[in-house]
N, C-alpha and C positions, 0 to 999 in steps of 0.2 A: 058332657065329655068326661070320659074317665081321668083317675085321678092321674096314673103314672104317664098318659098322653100329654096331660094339661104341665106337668113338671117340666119332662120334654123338651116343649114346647117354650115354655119359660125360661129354661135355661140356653137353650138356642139366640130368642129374641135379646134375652139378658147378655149374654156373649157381644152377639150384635151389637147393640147399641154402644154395651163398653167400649168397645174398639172406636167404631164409628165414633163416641164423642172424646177417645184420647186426642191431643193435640198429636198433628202428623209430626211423626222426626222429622230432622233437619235433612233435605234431601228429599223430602217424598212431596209432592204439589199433593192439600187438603181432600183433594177428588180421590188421587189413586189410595190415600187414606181409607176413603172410604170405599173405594172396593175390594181393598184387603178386608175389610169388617164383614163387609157380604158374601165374600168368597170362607170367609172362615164360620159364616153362618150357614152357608151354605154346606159345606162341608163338615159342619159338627150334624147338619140336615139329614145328611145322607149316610152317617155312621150311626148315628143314635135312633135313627125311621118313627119318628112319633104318627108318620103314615109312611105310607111307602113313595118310592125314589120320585116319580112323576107331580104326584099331587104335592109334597112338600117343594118340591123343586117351580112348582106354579104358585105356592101361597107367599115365597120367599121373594120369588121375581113381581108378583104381584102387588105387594106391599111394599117393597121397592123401588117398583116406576113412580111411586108417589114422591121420589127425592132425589131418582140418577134418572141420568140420560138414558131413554129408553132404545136407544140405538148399541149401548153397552152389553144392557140386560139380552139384547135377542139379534147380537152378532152373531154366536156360535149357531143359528137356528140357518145362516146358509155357507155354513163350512162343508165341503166333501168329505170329509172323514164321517160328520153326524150320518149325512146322507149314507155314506157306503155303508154303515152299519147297519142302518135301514134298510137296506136294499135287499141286502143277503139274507139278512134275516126273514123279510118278504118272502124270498125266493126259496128259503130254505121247506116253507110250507107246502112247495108243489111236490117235493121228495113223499110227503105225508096223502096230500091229495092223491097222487097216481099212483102209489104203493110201489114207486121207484124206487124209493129208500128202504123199507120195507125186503125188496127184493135182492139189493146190493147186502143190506145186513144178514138178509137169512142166509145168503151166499159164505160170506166171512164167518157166521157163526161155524158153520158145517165143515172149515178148515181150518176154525181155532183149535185149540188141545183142549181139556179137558175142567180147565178148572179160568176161573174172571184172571186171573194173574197173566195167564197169557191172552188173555183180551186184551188186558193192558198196554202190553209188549207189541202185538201185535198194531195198536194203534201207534204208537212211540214210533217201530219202524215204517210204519206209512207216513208219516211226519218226515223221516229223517230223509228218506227217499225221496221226496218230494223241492227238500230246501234248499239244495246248492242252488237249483235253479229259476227259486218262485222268491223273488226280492220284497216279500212280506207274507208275517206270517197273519195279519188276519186272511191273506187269500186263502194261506194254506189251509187257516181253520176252518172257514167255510166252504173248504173244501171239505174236508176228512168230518171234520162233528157233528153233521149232517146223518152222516152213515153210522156212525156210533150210536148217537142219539137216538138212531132209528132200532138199534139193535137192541137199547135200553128197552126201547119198548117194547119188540116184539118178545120181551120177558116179562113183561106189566109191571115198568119202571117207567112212570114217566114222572113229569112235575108236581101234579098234584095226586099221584098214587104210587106209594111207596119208589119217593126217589130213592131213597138212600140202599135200593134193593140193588141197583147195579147203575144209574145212570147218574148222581153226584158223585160218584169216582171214577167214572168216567170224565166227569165236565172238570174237573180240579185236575184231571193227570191233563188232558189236554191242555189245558194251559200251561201246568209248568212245560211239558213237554213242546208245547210252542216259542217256549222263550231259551229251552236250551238248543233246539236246533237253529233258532238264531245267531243263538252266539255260536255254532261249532264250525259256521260257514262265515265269510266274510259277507257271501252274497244271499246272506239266508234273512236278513234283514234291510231294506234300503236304510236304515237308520244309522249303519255300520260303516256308511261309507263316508257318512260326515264325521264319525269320529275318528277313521285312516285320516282325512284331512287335518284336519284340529292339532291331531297327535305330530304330523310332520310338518304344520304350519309353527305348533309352540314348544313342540318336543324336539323336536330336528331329527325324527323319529321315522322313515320308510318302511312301511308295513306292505308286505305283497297279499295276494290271496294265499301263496303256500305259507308263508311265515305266518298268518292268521291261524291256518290250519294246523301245524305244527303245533302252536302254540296252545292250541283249544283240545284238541284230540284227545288228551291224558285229560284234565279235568273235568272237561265238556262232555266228553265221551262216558266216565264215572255220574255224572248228575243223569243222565240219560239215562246209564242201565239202573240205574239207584231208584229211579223216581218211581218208576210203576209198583216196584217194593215197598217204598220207606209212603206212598201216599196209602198203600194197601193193607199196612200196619196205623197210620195214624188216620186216616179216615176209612176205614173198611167198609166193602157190601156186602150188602146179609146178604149174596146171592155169591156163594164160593165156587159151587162146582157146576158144571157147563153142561153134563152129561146130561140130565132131564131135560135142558132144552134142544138138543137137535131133535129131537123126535118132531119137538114141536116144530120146530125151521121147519122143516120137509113137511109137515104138516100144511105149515105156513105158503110155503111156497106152492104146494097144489092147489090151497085155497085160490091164491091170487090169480093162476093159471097161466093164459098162454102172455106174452107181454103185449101190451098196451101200445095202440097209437101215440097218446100221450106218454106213455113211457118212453118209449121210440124219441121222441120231439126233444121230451127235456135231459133224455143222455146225450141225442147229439149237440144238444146246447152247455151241459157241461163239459163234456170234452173238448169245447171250443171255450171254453169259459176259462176252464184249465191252460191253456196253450195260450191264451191270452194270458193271464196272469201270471204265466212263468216267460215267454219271450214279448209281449207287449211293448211295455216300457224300452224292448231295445231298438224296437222300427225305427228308422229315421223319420217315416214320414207324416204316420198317421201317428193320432195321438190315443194310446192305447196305455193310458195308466193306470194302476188298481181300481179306481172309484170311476172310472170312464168305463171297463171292461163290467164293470158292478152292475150298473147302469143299463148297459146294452143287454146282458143277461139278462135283465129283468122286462125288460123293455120286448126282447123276442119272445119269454117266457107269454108274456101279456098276448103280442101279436099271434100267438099261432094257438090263444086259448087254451093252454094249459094253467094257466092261475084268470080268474073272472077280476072283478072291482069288489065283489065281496070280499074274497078271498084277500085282499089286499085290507080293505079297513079289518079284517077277522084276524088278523094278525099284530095281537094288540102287543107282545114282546118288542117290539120292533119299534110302536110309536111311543111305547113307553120310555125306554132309552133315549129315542131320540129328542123326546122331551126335556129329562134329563141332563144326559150328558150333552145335548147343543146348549143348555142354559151355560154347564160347568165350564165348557172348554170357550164360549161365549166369554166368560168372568176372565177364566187365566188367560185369555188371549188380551185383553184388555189392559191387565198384569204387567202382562210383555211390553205391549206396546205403550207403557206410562214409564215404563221403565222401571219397574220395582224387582225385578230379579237382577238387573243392574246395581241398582243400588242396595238390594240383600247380599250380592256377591261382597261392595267395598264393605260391608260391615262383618262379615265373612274375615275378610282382608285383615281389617282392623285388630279383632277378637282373636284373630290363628297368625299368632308368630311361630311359624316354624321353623325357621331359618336356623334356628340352635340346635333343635330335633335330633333323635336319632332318626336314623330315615326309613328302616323301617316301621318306628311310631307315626311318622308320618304318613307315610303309605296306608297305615290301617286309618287313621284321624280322615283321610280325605274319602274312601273309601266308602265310610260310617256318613260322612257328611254326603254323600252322594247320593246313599240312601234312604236319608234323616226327611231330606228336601224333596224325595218323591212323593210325597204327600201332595204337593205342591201344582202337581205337574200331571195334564192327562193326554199326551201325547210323547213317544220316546224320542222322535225328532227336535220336538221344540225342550224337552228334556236336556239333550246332548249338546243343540246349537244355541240354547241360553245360558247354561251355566256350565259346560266342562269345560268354555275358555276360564272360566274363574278359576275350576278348582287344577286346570294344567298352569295357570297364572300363579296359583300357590305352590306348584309344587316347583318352579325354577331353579326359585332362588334355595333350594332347600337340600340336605342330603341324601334326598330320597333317590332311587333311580329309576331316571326318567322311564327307561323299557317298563319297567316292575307297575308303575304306576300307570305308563300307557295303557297298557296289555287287560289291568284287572279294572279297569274303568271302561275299556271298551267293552271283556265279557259284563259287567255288571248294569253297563245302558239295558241288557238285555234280564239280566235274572232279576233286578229293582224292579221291574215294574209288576214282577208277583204280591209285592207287600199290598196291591188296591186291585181293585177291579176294572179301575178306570186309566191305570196307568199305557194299556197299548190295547190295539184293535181285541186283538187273542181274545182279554179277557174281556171285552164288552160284548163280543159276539155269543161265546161261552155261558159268561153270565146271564144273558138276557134268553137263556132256555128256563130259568128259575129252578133248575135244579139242585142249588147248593144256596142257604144262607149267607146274607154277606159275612155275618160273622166269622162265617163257616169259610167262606171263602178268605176272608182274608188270616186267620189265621193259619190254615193249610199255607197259604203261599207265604206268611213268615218262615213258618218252619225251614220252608223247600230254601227259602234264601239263604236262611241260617243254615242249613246241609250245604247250600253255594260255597258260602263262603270257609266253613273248615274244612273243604277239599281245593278252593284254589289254595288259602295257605298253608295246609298243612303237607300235602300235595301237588299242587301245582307249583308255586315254586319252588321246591327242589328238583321238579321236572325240569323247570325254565335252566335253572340252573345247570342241571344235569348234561343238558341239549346246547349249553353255550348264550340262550338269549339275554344272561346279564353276569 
């Protein structure tokens, strides 16, 4: 074993066990102790890659079940979220088999303008057009990065050839770009509807969809047009201008020729796929939710042979994650249920007397700590309905105002979860094309947060202001 693996690896285990043999605070039962220790091993595992995300994430839970309940370790392995991940990603392969994808990309190419910049754009507003109506954005994602993805390649950009020519800034805009047409709709995320509740259950706060909108439009609206720019400066493709490739599109597109049976199949399946996942969830009767519609996609994909059983193990992005991220979201579900974000809020509580505060310092302090804690957390739901009772429970009694702190807690459920890759579906599906390093990825979606946040305050509240909402 080499040496900087073997260190690694050392320092992981060394972490581990520290934890694991401190005595549990007051508060915490000795168990849920110790699956903070593994979840923080687990998690320095998957930052630091002494192997990559799967095999470490199997050595961890491995040597593990030798001292926790192995029903802990491999709960997340039958959560629907790990599954949908899976799923799409599965299916996203038949786009590649049938040269569906292929055919919708050389399409978009021969209508973009002339240079990657309005590639960019061009995907941002198929995102946006999409959001009012599709109440998560991993559908959207696998909807739209599919055809991006696909367009990456037909320019000889893929994962392991010259990503960074045009298909990692492709996969980094679409994420941010997933998390702000999140936030610019109420309905652009189901995640948003828990936090309308929260805010008028402990804020005494009524939020409609147009006041959502009003209020996101100016800032939300700026992070959008900004993002294709400011990711096209700080992670740029060697592949700038677009002009050499139409030839080839049309090139491309003769080669492929007249369309396919199997083309045929798998468009009319996602076009049903789509209409699922944008009016599903509203049928009264049948039960048509994201990871239900995932599902049956794949399931009819299977049935009418456009993907085989090979095709499905050959699709190794897909089990990899779900390896993975069903251990991680396994762990912090675990978390939840011992009640240790409970008890991180009261020590929260203890440590932030803000009650004296100015209240815009507070506003920012809750804000920062919203963010701090994303680490923590790899779903936006369980994000918002485990700790934003706590941190709207800090902000009562304080001088902050309540609107001001509503408003930029509910856009920031959405642009947080850019600091990981694991923090919402977007980035797991995104990620798991391998086109961008994690480091890669996650310092891009610092950045992007850190652009979030000096346009809500430097601009977005004097908007709010401006318009009356505080």
């Amino acid at each position: 074993m080499e040496k900087k693996r073997f260190l690694k690896l050392f320092l992981i285990a060394a972490v581990t066990i520290a934890i694991w043999n401190i005595p549990a605070p007051a508060g915490l039962e000795v168990e849920t102790w110790h699956i903070v220790a593994l979840y923080l091993g687990l998690l320095l595992g998957l930052v630091i890659k002494p192997f990559s995300e799967p095999i470490i994430t199997l050595i961890i839970v491995g040597i593990a079940a030798m001292f926790m309940d192995t029903s802990i370790l491999l709960k997340g392995y039958g959560n629907n979220m790990a599954w949908f991940i899976a799923m799409v990603t599965i299916v996203c392969t038949a786009f590649v088999k049938t040269g569906l994808g292929r055919r919708i990309a050389y399409n978009l190419l021969l209508k973009s303008g002339k240079n990657t910049l309005s590639l960019g754009y061009i995907m941002v507003f198929t995102d946006l057009v999409l959001s009012p109506a599709t109440g998560s954005n991993s559908s959207r994602t696998s909807i739209i990065y599919p055809i991006f993805q696909n367009i990456a390649e037909g320019t000889g950009s893929s994962a392991k050839n010259a990503p960074r020519k045009l298909g990692a800034y492709l996969t980094v805009l679409m994420y941010a770009s997933s998390q702000g047409t999140s936030a610019l709709f109420l309905t652009g995320m189901a995640t948003n509807a828990i936090t309308v509740s929260l805010i008028t259950e402990m804020l005494g706060i009524t939020l409609t969809w147009g006041t959502w909108f009003l209020a996101s439009i100016v800032p939300v609206g700026l992070f959008l047009l900004l993002a294709p720019y400011v990711i096209y400066k700080i992670y740029p493709p060697e592949l700038k201008s677009l002009d050499d490739i139409k030839p080839l599109a049309q090139k491309g597109l003769k080669e492929l020729g007249a369309v396919t049976s199997a083309e045929k199949k798998l468009f009319v399946l996602f076009l049903l796929a789509i209409l699922g996942w944008m009016f599903g969830p509203k049928l009264p009767v049948v039960n048509l939710s994201m990871q239900v519609v995932g599902f049956v996609f794949l399931a009819l994909v299977l049935l009418l042979d456009v993907l085989d059983w090979n095709d499905v193990m050959a699709a190794k992005g897909a089990w990899s994650i779900f390896i993975w991220y069903g251990a991680f979201y396994g762990i912090a579900s675990a978390l939840s249920s011992a009640g240790f974000y409970t008890w991180l809020a009261d020590q929260l509580g203890v440590v932030l007397d803000l009650s004296q505060m100015n209240g815009m310092a507070v506003t920012v302090i809750l804000v920062l700590v919203s963010l701090a804690v994303r680490y923590f957390f790899v779903s936006n739901s369980a994000f918002v309905a485990s700790f934003y009772p706590v941190l709207f429970s800090l902000a009562v009694n304080t001088k902050a105002n309540p609107m001001v702190v509503g408003l930029l807690l509910a856009f920031f459920a959405s642009f947080g979860a850019l600091l990981t890759h694991y923090g919402n579906g977007a980035g797991l599906i995104t990620f798991a094309s391998d086109y961008v390093p994690q480091k890669d990825f996650w310092r891009v979606g610092t950045i992007m947060v850190a652009m979030a946040l000096v346009i809500f305050f430097l601009i977005g509240l004097p908007y709010w202001k401006l318009i009356g909402l505080w």
